[in-house]
C-alpha positions as CSV (number, residue, x, y, z in Angstrom):
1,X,146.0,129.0,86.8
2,X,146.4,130.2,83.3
3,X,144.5,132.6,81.5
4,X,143.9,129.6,78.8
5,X,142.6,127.6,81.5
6,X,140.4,130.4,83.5
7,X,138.9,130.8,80.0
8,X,138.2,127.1,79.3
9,X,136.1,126.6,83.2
10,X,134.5,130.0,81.9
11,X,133.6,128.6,78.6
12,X,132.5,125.1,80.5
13,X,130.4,127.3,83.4
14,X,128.3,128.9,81.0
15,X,127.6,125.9,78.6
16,X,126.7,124.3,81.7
17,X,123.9,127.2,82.8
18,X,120.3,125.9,81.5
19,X,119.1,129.1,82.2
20,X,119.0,131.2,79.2
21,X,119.9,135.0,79.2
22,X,119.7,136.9,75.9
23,X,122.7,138.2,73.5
24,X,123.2,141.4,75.3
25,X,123.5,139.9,78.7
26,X,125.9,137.1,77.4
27,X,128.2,139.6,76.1
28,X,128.3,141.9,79.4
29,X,128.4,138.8,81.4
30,X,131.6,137.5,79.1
31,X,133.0,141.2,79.1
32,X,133.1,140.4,82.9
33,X,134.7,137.6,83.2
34,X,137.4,138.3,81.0
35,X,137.7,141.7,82.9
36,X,138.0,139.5,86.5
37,X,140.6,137.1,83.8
38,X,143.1,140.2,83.4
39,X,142.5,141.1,87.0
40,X,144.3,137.9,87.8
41,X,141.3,137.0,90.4
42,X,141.0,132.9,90.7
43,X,138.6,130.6,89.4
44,X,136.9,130.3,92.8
45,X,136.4,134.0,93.0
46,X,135.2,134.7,89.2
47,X,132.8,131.6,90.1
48,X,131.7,133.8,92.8
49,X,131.4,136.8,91.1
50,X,129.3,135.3,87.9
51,X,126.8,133.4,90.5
52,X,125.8,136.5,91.2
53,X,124.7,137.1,87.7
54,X,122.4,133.7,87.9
């Protein structure tokens, strides 16, 4: 998958979460995701990764 695309089902799982989390752990949480992005990981596993956060 591309990085365009892992960043679009990023952007569409977090506009999706209707629990709210404040600016500081929106932007760690992002910084995360974009790290597991460059890391080449797959959508499945970043999934994984930010359910943990929720």
């Amino acid at each position: 998958m591309k990085q365009e695309e892992l960043l679009k089902q990023v952007y569409d799982y977090f506009d999706n979460i209707k629990k709210p989390f404040d600016q500081r752990g929106k932007i760690t949480t992002l910084r995360c995701a974009l790290q597991m992005i460059e890391d080449g990981l797959s959508w499945k596993d970043i999934k994984d990764q930010l359910g943990k956060y929720f």
